[in-house]
LOFILO-92370 format. One record per residue (C-alpha): residue number from 1; residue in three letters; chain; x, y, z. Coordinates in steps of 0.5 Angstrom, whole numbers. Example, Ala and Ser with C-alpha at 12.3 -4.5 7.8 and 13.67 -1.06 7.14 Angstrom:
ATOM   n res chain     X     Y     Z
ATOM   1 ALA     A    25    -9    16
ATOM   2 SER     A    27    -2    14
end
This chain:
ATOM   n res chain     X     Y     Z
ATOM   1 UNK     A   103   210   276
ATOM   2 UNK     A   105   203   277
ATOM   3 UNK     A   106   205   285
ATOM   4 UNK     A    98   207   285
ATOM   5 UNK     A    96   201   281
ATOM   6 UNK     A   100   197   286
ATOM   7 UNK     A    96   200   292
ATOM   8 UNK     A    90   199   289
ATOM   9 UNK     A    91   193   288
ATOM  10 UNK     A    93   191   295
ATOM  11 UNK     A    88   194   298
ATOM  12 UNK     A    83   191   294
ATOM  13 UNK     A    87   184   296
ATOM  14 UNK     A    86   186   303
ATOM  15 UNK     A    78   187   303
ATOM  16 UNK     A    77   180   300
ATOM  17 UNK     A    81   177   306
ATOM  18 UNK     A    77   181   311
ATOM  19 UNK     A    71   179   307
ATOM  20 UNK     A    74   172   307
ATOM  21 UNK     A    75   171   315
ATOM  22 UNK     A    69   175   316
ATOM  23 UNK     A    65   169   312
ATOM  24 UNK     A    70   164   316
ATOM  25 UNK     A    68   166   323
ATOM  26 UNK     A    61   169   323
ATOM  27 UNK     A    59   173   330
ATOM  28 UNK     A    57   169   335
ATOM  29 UNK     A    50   169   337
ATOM  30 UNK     A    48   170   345
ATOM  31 UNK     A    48   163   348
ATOM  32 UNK     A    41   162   352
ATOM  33 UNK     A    41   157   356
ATOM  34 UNK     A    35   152   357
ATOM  35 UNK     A    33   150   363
ATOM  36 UNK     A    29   143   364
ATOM  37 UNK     A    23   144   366
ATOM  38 UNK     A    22   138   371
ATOM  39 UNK     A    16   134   371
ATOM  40 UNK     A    13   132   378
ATOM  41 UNK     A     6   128   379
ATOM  42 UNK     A     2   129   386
ATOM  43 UNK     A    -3   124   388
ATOM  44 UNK     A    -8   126   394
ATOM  45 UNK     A   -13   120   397
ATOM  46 UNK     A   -18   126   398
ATOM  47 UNK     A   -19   134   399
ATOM  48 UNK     A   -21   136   406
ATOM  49 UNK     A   -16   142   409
ATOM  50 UNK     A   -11   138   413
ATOM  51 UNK     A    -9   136   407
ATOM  52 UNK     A   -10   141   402
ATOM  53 UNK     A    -6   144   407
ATOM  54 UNK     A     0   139   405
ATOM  55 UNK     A    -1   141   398
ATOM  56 UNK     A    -1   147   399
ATOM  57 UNK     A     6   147   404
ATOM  58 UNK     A     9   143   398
ATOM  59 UNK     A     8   148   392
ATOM  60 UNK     A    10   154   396
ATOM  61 UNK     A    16   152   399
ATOM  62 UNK     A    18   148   392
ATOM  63 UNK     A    17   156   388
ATOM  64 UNK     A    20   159   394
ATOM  65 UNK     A    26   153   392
ATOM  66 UNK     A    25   156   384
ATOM  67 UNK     A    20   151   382
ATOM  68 UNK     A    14   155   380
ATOM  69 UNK     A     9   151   378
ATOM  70 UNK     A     8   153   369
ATOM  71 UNK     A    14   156   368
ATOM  72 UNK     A    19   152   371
ATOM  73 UNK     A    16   146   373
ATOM  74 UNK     A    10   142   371
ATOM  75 UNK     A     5   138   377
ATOM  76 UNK     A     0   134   375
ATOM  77 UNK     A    -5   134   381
ATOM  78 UNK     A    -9   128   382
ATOM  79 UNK     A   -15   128   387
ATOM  80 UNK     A   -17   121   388
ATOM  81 UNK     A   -23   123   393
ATOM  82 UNK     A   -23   117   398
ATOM  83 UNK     A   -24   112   392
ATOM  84 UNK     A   -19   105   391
ATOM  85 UNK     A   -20   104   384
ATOM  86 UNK     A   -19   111   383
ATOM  87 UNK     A   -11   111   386
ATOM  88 UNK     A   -10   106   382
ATOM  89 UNK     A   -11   108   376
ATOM  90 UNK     A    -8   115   377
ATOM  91 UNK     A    -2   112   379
ATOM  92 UNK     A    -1   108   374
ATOM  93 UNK     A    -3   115   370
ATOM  94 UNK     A     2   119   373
ATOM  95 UNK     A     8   113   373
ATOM  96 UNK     A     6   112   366
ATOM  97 UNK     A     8   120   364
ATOM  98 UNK     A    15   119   367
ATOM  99 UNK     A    16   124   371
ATOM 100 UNK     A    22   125   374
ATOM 101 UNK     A    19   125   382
ATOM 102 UNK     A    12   123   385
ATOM 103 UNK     A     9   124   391
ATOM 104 UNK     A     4   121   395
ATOM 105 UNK     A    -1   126   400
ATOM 106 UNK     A    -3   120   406
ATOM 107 UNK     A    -1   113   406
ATOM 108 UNK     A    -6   110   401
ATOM 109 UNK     A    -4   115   396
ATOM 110 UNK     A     3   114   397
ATOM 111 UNK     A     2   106   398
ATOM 112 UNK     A    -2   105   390
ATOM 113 UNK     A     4   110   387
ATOM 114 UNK     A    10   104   390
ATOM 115 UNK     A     6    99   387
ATOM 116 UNK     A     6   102   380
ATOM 117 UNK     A    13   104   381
ATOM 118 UNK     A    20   102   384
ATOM 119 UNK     A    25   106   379
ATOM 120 UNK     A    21   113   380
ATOM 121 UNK     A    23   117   386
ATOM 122 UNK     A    17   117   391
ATOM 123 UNK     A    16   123   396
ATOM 124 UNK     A    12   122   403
ATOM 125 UNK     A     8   127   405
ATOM 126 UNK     A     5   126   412
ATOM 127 UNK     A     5   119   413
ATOM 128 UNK     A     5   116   420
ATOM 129 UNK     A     8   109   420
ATOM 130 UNK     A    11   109   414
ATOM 131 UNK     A    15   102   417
ATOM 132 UNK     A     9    99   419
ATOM 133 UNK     A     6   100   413
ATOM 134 UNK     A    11    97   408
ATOM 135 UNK     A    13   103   405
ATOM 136 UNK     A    20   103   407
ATOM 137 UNK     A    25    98   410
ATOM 138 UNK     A    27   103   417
ATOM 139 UNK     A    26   111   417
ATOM 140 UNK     A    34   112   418
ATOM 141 UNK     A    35   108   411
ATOM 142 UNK     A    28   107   406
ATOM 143 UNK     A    32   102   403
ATOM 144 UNK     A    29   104   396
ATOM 145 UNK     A    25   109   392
ATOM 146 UNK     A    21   112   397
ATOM 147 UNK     A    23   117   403
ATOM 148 UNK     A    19   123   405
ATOM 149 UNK     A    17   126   412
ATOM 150 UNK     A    12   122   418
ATOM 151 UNK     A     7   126   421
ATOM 152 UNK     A     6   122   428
ATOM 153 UNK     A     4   125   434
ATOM 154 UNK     A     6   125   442
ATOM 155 UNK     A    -1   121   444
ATOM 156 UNK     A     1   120   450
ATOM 157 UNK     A     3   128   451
ATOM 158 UNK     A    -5   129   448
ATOM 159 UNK     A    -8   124   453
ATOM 160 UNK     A    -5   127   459
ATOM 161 UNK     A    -7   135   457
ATOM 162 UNK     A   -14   132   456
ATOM 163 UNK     A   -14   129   463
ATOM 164 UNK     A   -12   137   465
ATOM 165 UNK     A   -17   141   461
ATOM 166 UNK     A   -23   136   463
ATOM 167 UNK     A   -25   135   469
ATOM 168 UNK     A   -25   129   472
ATOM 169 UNK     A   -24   125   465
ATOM 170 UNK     A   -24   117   467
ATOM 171 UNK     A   -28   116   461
ATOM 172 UNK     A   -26   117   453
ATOM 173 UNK     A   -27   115   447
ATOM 174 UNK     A   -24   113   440
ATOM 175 UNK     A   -26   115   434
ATOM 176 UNK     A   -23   113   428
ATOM 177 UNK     A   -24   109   421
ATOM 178 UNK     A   -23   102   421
ATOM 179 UNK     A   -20   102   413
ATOM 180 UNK     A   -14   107   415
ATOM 181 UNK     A    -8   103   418
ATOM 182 UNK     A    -5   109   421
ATOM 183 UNK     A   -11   111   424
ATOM 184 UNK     A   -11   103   427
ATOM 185 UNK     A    -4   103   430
ATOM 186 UNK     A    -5   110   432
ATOM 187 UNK     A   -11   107   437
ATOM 188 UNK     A    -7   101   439
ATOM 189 UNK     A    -2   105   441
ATOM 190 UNK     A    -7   110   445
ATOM 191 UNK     A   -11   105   448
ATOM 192 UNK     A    -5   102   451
ATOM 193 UNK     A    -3   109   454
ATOM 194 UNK     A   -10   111   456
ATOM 195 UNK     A   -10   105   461
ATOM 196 UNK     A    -4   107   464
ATOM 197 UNK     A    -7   114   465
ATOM 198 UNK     A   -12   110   468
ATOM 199 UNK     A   -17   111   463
ATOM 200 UNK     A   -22   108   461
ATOM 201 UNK     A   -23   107   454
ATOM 202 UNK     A   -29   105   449
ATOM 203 UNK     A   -28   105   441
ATOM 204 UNK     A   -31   106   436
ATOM 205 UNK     A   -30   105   428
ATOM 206 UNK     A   -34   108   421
ATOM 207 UNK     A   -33   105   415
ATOM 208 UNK     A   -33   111   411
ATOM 209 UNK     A   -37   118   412
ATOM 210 UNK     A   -44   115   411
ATOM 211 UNK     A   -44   113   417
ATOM 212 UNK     A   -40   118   422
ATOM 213 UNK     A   -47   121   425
ATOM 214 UNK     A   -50   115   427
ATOM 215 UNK     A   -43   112   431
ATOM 216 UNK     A   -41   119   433
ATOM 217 UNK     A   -48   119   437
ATOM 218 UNK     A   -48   112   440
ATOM 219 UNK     A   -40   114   443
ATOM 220 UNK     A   -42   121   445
ATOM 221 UNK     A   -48   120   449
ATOM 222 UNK     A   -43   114   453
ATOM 223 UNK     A   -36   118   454
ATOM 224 UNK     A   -34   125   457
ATOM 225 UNK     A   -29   126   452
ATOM 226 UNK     A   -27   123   444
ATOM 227 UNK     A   -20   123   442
ATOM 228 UNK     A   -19   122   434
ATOM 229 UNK     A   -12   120   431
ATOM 230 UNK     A   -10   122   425
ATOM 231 UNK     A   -15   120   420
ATOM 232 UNK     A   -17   123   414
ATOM 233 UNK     A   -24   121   414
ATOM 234 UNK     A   -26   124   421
ATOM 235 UNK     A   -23   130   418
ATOM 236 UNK     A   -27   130   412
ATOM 237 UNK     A   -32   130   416
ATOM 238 UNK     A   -31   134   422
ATOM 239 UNK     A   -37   138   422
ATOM 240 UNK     A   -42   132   423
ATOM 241 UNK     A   -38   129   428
ATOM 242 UNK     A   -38   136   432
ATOM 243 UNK     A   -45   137   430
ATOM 244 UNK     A   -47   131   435
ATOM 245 UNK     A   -41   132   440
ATOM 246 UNK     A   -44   139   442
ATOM 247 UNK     A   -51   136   442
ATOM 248 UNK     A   -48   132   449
ATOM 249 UNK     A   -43   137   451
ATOM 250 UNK     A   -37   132   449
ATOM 251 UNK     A   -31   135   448
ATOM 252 UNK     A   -27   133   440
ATOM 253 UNK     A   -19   132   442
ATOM 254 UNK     A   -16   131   435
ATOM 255 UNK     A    -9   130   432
ATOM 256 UNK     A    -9   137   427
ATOM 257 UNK     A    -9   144   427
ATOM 258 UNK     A   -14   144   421
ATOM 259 UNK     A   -19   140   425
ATOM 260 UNK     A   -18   144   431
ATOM 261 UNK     A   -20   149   428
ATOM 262 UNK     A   -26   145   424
ATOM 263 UNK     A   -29   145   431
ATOM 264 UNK     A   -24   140   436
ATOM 265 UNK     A   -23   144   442
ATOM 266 UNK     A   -15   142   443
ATOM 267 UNK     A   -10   138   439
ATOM 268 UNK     A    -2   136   439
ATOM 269 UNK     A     0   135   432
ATOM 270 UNK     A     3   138   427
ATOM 271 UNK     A     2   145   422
ATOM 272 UNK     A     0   141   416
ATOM 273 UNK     A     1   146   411
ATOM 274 UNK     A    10   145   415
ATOM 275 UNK     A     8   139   413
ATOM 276 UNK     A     8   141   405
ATOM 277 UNK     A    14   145   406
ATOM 278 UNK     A    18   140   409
ATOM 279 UNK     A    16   136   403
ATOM 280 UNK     A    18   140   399
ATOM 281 UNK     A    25   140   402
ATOM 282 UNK     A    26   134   401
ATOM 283 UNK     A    23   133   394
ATOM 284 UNK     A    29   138   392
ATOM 285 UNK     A    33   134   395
ATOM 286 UNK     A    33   128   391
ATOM 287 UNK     A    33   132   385
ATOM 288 UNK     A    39   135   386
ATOM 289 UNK     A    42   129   386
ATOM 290 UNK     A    40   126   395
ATOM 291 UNK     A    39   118   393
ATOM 292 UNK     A    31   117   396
ATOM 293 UNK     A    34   110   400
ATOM 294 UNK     A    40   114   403
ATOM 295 UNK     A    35   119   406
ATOM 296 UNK     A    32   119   413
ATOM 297 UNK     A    26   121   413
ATOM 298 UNK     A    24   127   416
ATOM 299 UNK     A    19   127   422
ATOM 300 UNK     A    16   134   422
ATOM 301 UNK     A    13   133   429
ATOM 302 UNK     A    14   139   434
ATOM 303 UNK     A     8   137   439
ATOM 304 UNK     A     6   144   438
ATOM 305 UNK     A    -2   145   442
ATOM 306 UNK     A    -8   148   438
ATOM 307 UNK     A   -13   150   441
ATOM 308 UNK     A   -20   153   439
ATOM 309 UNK     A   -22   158   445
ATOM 310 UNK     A   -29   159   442
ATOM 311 UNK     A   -31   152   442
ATOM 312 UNK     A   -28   151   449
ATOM 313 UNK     A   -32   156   452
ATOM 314 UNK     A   -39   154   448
ATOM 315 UNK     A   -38   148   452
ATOM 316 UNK     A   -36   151   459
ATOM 317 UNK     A   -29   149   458
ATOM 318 UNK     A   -23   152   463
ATOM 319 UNK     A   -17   151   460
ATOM 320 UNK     A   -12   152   464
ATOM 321 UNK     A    -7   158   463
ATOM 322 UNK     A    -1   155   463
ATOM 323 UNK     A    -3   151   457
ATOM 324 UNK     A    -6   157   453
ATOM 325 UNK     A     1   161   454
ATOM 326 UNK     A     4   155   451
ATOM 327 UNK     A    -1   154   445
ATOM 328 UNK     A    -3   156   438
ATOM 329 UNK     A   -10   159   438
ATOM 330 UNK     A   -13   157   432
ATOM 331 UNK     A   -19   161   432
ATOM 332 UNK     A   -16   168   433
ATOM 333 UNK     A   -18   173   429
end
């Protein structure tokens, strides 16, 4: 009797130690694992297809990168539709959210995010002259808070395939915006080049879109040929700009695909849309850790020829075989 009531009595104590550890060292519960969604504020000068092309390069590659837009990342896309006053305030909109990266879509647009921010990483989406502009100290060392990737174009290579496809070309001219600084160096240089190539040059200027028809008519009707830099303003209004050059004939050589493919007849540049994609690259880069005035900027020129087989034709223009087996056609279907 005593042996059981002595069992009975262990086995009583050694529930209550289990009961006891059991208490001390509850069940460890699955560790879930937080990611931080990373905050990215975009500005854009203007919508027209070249650079919603960028934009559109840069949220793809970032979700292809695993930065999917609403899950884990969160953009706050701003559009200031040409207006200073409006890249202003967005700016200081965008800053004041403390994202963990910006960028800037043209110069003007990354231009009014430095100037509200020296702390926050900013992220160059196709700007031409990002030196002359005063956004970085050189493009092999930014020396701040700014780096990205550079759009330029080879004017020199697009003038002398002008020259090719027109027959006797002695006379071009030069439409651009006089307020875009990268339009304006982009036409001193070209200037420079056309006069070695022994071709004479008329320029010609707009303030804003109202006024693109009335100079497009007026260089039209004196020139054979219109070359357009990369200038976000003609672009917006390539058709107007076409709409009058086919009236005389003239053929529009312009420095994007997109605007090409909006009615210009033959351009060097760059694939806007590699342009958002190489951004994007970059904008990963420095999240990872990569410091924006170590990284050299990125220049996402290839010299890769555009042409639109259907404008040429309709306006008697033979381009040369050997620069069709080389070129991109933007107008096929």
């Amino acid at each position: 009797m005593k042996k059981t009531v002595l069992a009975f009595g262990l086995f009583i104590l050694a529930v209550l130690g289990i009961g006891y550890v059991t208490q001390q060292k509850p069940a460890q519960q699955p560790v879930q694992e937080t990611k931080k969604i990373v905050k990215v504020g975009v500005l854009q000068l203007l919508s027209h297809p070249a650079l919603d092309a960028i934009y559109k390069g840069i949220t793809d590659e970032l979700g292809n990168l695993g930065y999917v837009d609403g899950k884990t990342m969160q953009i706050d896309f701003q559009n200031a539709q040409a207006d200073q006053s409006n890249l202003v305030s967005m700016s200081q909109k965008l800053v004041s959210e403390k994202p963990d990266i910006l960028i800037g879509i043209t110069t003007p647009a990354t231009a009014s995010l430095a100037n509200a921010t020296k702390e926050i990483p900013i992220i160059m989406g196709g700007i031409t002259y990002p030196v002359q502009a005063g956004l970085i100290a050189s493009e092999e060392k930014p020396g701040n808070n700014i780096t990205g990737v550079s759009d330029r174009t080879p004017i020199k290579q697009q003038l002398e395939l002008m020259k090719k496809v027109v027959p006797n070309l002695k006379k071009i001219g030069i439409l651009y915006t006089a307020s875009e600084d990268n339009s304006t160096r982009q036409v001193e240089e070209a200037k420079e080049l056309a006069k070695a190539l022994d071709l004479e040059v008329v320029v010609k200027s707009i303030s804003n879109t109202n006024d693109i028809e009335q100079v497009t008519e007026g260089l039209a009707s004196d020139v054979q040929a219109i070359f357009v830099p990369i200038d976000n303003t003609v672009a917006s209004a390539m058709a107007t700009v076409v709409k009058v050059t086919d009236k005389y004939k003239v053929p529009v050589f312009p420095s994007a695909d997109t605007m090409v493919k909006d009615g210009g007849v033959l351009g060097i540049g760059v694939d806007q849309y590699k342009i958002g994609v190489e951004t994007a690259k970059v904008v990963v880069a420095v999240l990872n850790g990569v410091e924006p005035k170590e990284k050299a900027i990125v220049l996402a020129n290839e010299g890769v020829v555009y042409i639109n087989e259907t404008k040429a034709k309709a306006l008697g223009i033979d381009i040369p075989e050997e620069i069709k087996a080389k070129a991109i056609i933007v107008d096929k279907e």
